[in-house]
py3Dmol code that shows the C-alpha trace and the ligand (Angstrom):
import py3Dmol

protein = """\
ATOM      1  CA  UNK A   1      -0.527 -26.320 -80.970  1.00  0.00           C
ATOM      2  CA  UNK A   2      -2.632 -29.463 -81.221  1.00  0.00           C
ATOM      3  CA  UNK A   3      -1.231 -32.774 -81.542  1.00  0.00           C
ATOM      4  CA  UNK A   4      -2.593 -35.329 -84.045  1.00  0.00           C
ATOM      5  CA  UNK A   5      -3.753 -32.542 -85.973  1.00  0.00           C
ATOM      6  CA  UNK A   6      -3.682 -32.280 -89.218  1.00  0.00           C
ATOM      7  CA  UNK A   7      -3.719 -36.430 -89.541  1.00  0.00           C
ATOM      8  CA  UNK A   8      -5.159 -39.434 -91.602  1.00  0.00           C
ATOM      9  CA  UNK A   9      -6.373 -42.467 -89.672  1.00  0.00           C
ATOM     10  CA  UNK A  10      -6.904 -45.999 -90.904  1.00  0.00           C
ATOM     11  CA  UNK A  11      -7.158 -47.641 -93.325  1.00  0.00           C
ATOM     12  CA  UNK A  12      -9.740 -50.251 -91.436  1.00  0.00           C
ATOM     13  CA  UNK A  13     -11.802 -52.763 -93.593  1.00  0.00           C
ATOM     14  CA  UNK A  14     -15.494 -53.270 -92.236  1.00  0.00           C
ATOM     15  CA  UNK A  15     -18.464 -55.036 -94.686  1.00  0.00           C
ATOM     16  CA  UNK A  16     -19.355 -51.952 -96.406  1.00  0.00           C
ATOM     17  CA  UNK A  17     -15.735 -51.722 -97.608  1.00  0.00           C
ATOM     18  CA  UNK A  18     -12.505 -49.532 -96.640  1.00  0.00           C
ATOM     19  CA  UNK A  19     -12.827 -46.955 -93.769  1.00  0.00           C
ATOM     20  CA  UNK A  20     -10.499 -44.173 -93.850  1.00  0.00           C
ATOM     21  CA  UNK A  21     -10.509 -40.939 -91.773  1.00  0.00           C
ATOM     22  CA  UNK A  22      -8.729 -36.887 -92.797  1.00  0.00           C
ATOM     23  CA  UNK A  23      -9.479 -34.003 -91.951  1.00  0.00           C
ATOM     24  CA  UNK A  24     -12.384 -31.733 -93.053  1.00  0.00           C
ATOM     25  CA  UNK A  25     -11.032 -29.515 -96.643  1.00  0.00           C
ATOM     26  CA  UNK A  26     -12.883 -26.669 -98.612  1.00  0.00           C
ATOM     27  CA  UNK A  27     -12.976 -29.094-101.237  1.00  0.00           C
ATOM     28  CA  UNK A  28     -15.680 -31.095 -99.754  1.00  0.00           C
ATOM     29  CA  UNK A  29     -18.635 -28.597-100.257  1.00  0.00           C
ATOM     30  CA  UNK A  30     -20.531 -30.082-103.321  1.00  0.00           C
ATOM     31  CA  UNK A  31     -20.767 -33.675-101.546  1.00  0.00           C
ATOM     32  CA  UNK A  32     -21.375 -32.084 -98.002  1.00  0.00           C
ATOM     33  CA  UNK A  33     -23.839 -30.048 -99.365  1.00  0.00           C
ATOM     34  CA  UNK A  34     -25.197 -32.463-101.657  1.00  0.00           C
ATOM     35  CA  UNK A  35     -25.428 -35.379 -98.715  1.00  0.00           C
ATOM     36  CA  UNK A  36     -26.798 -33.822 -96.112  1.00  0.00           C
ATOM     37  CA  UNK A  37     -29.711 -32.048 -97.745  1.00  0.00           C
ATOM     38  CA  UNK A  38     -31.135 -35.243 -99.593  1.00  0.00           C
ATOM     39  CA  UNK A  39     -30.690 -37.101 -95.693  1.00  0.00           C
ATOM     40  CA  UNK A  40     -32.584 -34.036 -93.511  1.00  0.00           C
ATOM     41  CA  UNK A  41     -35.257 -37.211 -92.613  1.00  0.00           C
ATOM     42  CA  UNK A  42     -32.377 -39.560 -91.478  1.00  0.00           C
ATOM     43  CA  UNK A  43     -30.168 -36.559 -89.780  1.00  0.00           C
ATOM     44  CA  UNK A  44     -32.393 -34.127 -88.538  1.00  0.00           C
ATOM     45  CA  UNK A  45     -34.054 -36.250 -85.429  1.00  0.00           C
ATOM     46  CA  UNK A  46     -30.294 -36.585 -84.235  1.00  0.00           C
ATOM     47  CA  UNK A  47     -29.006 -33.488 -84.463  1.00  0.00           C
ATOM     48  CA  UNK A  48     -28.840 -30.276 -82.719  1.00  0.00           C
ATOM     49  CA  UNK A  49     -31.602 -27.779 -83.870  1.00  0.00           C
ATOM     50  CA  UNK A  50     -30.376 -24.903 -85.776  1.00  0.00           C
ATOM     51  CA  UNK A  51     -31.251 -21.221 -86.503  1.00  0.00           C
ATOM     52  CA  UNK A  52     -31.870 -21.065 -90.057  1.00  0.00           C
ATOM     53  CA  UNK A  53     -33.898 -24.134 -91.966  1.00  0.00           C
ATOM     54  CA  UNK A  54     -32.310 -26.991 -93.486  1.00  0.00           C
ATOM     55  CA  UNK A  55     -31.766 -26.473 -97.156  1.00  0.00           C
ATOM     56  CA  UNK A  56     -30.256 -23.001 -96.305  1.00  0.00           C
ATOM     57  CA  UNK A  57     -27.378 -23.824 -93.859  1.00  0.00           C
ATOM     58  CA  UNK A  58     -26.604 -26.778 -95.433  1.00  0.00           C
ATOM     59  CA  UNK A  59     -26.255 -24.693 -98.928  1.00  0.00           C
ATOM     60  CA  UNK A  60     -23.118 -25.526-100.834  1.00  0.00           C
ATOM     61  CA  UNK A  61     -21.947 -21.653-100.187  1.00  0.00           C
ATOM     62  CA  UNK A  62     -22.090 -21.983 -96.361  1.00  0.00           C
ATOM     63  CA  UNK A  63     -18.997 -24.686 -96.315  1.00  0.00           C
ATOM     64  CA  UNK A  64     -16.035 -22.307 -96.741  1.00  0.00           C
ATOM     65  CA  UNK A  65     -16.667 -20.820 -94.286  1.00  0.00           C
ATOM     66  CA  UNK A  66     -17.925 -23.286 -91.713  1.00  0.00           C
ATOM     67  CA  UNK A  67     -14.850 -25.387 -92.909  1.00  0.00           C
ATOM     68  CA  UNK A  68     -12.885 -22.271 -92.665  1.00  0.00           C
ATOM     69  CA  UNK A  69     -14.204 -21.871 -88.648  1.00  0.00           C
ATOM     70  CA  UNK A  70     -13.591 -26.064 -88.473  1.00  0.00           C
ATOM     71  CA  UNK A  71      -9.932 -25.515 -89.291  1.00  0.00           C
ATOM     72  CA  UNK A  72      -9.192 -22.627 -87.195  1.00  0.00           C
ATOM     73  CA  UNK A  73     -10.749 -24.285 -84.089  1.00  0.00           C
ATOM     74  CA  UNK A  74      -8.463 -27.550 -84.753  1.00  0.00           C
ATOM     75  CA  UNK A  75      -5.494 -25.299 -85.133  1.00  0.00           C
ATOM     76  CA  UNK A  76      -6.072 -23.846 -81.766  1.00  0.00           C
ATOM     77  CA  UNK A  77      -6.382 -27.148 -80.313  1.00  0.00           C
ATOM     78  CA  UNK A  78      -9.801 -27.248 -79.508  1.00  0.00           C
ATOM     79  CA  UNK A  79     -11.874 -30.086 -81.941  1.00  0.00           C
ATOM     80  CA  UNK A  80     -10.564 -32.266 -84.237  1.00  0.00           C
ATOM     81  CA  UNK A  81     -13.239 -32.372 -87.647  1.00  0.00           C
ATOM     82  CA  UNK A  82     -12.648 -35.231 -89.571  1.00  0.00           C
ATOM     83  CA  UNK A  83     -14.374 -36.698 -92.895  1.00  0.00           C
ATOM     84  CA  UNK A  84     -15.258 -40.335 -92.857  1.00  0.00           C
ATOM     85  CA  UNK A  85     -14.308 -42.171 -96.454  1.00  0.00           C
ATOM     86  CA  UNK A  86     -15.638 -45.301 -97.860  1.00  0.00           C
ATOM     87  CA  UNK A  87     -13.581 -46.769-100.507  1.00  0.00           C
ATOM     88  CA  UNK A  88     -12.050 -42.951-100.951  1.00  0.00           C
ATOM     89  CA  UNK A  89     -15.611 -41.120-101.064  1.00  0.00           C
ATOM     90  CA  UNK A  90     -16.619 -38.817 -98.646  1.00  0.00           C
ATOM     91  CA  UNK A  91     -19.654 -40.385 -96.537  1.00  0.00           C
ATOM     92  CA  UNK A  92     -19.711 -38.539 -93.585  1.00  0.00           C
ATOM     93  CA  UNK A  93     -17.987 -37.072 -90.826  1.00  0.00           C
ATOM     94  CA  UNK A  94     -16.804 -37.688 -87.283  1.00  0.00           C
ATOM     95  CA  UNK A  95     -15.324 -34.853 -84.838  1.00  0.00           C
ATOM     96  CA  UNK A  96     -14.391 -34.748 -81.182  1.00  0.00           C
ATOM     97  CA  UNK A  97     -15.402 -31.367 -79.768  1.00  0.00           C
ATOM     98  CA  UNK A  98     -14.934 -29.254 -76.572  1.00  0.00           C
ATOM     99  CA  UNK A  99     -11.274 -30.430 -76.335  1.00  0.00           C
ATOM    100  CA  UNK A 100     -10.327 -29.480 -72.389  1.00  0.00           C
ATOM    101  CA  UNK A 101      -6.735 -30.094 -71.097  1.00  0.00           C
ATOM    102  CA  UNK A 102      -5.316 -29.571 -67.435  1.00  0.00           C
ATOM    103  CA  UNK A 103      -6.014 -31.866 -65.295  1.00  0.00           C
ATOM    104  CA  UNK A 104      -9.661 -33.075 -67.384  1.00  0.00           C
ATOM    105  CA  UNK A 105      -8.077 -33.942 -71.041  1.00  0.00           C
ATOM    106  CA  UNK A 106     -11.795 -34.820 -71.642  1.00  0.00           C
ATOM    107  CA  UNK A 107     -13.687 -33.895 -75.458  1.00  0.00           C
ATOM    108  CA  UNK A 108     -16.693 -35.473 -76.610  1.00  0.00           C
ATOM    109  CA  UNK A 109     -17.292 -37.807 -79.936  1.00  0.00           C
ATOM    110  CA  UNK A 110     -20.073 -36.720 -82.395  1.00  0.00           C
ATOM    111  CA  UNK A 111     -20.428 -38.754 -85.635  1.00  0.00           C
ATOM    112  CA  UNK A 112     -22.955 -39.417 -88.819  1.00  0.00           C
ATOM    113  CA  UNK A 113     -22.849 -41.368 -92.014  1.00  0.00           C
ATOM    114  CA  UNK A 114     -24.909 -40.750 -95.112  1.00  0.00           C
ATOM    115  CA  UNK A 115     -27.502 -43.002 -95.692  1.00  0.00           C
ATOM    116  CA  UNK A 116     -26.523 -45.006 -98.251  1.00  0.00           C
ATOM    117  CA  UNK A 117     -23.731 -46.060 -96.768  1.00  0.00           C
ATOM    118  CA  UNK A 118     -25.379 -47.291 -93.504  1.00  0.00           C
ATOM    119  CA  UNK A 119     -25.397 -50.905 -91.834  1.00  0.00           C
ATOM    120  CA  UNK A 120     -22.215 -51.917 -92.549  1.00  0.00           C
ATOM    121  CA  UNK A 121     -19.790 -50.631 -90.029  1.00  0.00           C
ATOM    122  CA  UNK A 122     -18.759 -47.798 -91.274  1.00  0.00           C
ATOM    123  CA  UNK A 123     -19.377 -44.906 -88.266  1.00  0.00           C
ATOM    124  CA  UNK A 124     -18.312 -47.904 -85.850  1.00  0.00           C
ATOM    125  CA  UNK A 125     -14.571 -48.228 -88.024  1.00  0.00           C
ATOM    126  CA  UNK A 126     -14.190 -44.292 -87.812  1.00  0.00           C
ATOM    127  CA  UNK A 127     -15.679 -44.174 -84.334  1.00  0.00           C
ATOM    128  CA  UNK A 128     -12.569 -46.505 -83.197  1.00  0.00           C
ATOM    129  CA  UNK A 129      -9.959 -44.721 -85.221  1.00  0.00           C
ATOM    130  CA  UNK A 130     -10.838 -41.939 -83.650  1.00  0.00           C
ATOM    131  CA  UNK A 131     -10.922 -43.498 -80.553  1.00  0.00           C
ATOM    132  CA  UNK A 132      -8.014 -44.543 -80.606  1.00  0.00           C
ATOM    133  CA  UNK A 133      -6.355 -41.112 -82.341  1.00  0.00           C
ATOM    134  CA  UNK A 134      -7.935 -39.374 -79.497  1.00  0.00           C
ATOM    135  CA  UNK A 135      -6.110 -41.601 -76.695  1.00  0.00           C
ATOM    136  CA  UNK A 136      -2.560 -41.608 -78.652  1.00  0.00           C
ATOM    137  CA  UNK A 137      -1.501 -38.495 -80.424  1.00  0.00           C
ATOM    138  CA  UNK A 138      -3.899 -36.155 -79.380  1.00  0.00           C
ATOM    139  CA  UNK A 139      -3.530 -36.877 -75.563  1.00  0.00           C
ATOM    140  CA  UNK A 140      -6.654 -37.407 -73.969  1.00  0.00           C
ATOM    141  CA  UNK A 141      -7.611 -39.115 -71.229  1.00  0.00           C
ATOM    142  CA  UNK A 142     -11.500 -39.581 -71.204  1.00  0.00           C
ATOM    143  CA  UNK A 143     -13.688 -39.550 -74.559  1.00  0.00           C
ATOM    144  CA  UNK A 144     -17.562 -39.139 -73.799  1.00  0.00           C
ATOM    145  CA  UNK A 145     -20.886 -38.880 -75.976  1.00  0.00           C
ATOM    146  CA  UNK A 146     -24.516 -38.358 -75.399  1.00  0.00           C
ATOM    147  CA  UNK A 147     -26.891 -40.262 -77.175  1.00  0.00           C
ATOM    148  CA  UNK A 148     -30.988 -39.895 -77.524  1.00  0.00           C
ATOM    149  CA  UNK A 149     -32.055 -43.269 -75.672  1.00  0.00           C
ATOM    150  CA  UNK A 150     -34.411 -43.863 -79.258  1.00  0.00           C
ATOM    151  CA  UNK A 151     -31.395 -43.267 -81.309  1.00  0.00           C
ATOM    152  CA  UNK A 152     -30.580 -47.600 -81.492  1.00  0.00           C
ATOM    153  CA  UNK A 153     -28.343 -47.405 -84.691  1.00  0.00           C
ATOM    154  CA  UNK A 154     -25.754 -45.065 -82.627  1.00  0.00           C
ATOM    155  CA  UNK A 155     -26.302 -46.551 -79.192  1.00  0.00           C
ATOM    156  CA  UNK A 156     -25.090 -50.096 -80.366  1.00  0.00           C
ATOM    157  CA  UNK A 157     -22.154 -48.113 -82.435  1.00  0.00           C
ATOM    158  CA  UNK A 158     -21.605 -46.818 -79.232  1.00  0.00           C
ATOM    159  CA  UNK A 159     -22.047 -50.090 -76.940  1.00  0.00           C
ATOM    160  CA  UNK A 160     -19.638 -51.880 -80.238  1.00  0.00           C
ATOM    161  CA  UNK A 161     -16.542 -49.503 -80.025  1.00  0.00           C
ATOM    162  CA  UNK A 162     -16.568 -50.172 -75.706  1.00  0.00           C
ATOM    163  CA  UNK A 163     -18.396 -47.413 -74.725  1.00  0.00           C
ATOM    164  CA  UNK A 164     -19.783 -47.499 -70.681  1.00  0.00           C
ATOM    165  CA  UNK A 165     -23.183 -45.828 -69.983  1.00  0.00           C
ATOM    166  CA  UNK A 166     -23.081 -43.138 -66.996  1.00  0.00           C
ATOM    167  CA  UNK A 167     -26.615 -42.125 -66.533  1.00  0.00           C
ATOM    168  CA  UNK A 168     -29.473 -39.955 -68.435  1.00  0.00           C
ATOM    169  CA  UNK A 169     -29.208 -36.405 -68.788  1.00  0.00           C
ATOM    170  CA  UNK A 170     -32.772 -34.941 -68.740  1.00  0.00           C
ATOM    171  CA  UNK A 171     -33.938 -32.419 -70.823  1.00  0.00           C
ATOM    172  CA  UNK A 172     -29.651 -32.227 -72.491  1.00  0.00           C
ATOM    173  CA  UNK A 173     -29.697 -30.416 -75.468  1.00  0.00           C
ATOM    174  CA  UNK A 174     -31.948 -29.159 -78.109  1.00  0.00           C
ATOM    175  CA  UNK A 175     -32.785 -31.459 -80.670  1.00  0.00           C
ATOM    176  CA  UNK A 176     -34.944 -31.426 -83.602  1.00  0.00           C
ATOM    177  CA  UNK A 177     -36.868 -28.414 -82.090  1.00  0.00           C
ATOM    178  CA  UNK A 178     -37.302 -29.703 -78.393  1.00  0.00           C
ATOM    179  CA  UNK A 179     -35.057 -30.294 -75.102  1.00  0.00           C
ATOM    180  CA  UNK A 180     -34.286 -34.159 -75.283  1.00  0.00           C
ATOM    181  CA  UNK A 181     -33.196 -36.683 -72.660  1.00  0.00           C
ATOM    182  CA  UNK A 182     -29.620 -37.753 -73.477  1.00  0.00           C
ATOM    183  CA  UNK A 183     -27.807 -40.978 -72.635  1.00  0.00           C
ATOM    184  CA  UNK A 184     -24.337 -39.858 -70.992  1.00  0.00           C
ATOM    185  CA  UNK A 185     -21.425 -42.889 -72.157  1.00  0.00           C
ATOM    186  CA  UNK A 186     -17.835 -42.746 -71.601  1.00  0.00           C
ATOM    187  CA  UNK A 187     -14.714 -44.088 -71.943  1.00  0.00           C
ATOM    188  CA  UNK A 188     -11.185 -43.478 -70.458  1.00  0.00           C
ATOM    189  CA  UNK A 189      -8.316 -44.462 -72.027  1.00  0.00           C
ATOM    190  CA  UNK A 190      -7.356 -46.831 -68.999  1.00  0.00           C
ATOM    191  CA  UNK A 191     -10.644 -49.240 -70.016  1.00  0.00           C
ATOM    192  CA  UNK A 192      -8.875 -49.635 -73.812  1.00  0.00           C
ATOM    193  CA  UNK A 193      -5.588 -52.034 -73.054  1.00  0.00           C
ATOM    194  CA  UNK A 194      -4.630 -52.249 -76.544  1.00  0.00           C
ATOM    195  CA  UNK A 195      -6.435 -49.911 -78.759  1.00  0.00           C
ATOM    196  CA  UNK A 196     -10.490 -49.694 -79.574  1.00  0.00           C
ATOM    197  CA  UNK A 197      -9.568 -50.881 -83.382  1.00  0.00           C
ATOM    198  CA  UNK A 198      -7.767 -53.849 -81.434  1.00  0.00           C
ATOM    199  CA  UNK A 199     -10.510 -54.479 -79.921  1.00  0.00           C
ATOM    200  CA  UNK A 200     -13.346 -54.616 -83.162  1.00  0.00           C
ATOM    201  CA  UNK A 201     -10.813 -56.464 -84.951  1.00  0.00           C
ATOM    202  CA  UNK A 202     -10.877 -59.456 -82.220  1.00  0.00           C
ATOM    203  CA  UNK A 203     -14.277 -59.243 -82.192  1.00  0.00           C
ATOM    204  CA  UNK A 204     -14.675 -59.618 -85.909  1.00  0.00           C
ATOM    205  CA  UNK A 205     -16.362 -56.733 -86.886  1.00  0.00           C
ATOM    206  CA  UNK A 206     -13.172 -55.324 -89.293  1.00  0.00           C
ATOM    207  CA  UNK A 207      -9.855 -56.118 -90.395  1.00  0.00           C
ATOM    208  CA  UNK A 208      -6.916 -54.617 -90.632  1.00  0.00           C
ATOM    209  CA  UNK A 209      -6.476 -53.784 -94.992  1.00  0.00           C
TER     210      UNK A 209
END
"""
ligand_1 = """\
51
ACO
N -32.279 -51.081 -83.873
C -31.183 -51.595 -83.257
N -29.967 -51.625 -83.825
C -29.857 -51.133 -85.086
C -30.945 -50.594 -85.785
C -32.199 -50.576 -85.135
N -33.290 -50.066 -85.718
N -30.508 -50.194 -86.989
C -29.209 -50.473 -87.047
N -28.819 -51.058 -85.905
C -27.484 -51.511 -85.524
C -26.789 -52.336 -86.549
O -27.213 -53.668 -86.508
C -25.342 -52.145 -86.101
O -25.039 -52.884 -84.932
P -24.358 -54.345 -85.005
O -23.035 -54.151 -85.729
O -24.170 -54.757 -83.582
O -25.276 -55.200 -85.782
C -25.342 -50.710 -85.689
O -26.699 -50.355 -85.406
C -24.838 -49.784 -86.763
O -23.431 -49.860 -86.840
P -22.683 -49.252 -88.106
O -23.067 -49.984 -89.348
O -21.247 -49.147 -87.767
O -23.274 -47.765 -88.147
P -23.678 -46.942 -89.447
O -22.500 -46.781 -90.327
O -24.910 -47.521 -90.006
O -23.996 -45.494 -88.805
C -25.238 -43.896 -87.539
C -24.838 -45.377 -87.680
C -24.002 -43.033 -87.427
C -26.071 -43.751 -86.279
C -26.052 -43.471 -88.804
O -27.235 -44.220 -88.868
C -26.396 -42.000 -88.813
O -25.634 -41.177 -89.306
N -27.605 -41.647 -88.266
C -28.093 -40.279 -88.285
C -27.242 -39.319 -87.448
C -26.962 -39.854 -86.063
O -27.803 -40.441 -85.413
N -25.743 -39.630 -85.569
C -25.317 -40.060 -84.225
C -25.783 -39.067 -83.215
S -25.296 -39.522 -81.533
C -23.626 -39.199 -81.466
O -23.065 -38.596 -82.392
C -22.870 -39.614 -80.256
"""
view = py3Dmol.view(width=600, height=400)
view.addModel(protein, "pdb")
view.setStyle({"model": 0}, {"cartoon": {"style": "trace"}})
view.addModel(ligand_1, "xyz")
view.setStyle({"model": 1}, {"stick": {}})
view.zoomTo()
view.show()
């Protein structure tokens, strides 16, 4: 059993317009698919390398069952993989991943938005909403995320939403084809007094709709 799973989050109203978060559905494979090949040059420097090239895992037949796999994980209480909406279109997607209970409650935050979308708030709305989903319902006590030190659109969502950074983690993952230094930030639930959306909202970068 997972808590906060299946939920929506938001609305939250940033620049670019209305930010609303749901969960991943089958649904969503022509606009995945359709996304996330014509943005390989603005994803793939980000992202972890993968076996097969581009075009072909991100082919509109590979989503059922990647969505399928998405779903089944989140039912066993593992991730939570969640679409980000602007305005009600799918844009991108945000998921916290490696969910550990026990004494750690601990998952990490992973997150992208389709270019044409970029530069006005919207992954730093569904960053917080998730934030703050992560540190109600779901029950977690620390949220963390690695970030390439040349990735500065994500570092300042990162630094925006209240994220702390913890040190450099050489050689971290594999990443566009090579082992890449990684930026370790975190956040646990007792640095967020009021909630992470709160926070932004205070700080004027959204309002509540
Ligand atoms: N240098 C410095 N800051 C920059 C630059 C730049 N070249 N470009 C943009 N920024 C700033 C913006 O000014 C803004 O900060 P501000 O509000 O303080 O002005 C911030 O970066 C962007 O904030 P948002 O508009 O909320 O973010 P956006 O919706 O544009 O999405 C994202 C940012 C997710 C990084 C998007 O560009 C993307 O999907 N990139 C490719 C994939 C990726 O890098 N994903 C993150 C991987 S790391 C991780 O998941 C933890």
């Amino acid at each position: 059993v997972h808590p906060g799973w299946p939920e929506d989050l938001g609305p939250l109203r940033v620049p670019a317009g209305v930010v609303t978060v749901r969960p991943v559905k089958l649904r969503d494979a022509a606009v995945w698919s359709r996304l996330r090949i014509r943005d390989r040059e603005h994803l793939e420097p980000w992202e972890p390398t993968g076996e097969s090239p581009w075009d072909a895992r991100h082919h509109i037949t590979v989503w059922p069952s990647l969505c399928g796999n998405l779903r089944s994980e989140a039912r066993k209480g593992r991730i939570l993989p969640l679409v980000i909406e602007l305005d009600g279109k799918y844009c991108g997607q945000v998921t916290i991943g490696n969910v550990v209970r026990g004494a750690l409650r601990s998952a990490w935050v992973g997150y992208w938005v389709a270019s044409h979308v970029t530069g006005g708030g919207v992954a730093t709305a569904a960053v917080a909403l998730t934030l703050d989903h992560a540190f109600s319902k779901v029950g977690l006590h620390r949220v963390e995320a690695t970030v390439r030190p040349e990735n500065a659109s994500s570092r300042a969502v990162l630094r925006n939403v209240g994220f702390r950074e913890e040190g450099l983690l050489k050689r971290y993952l594999d990443v566009d084809g090579q082992w890449r230094d990684h930026l370790l930030v975190g956040m646990t639930v007792e640095e967020v007094p009021t909630t992470v959306v709160d926070r932004l909202v205070r700080s004027g970068r959204a309002s509540w709709v």
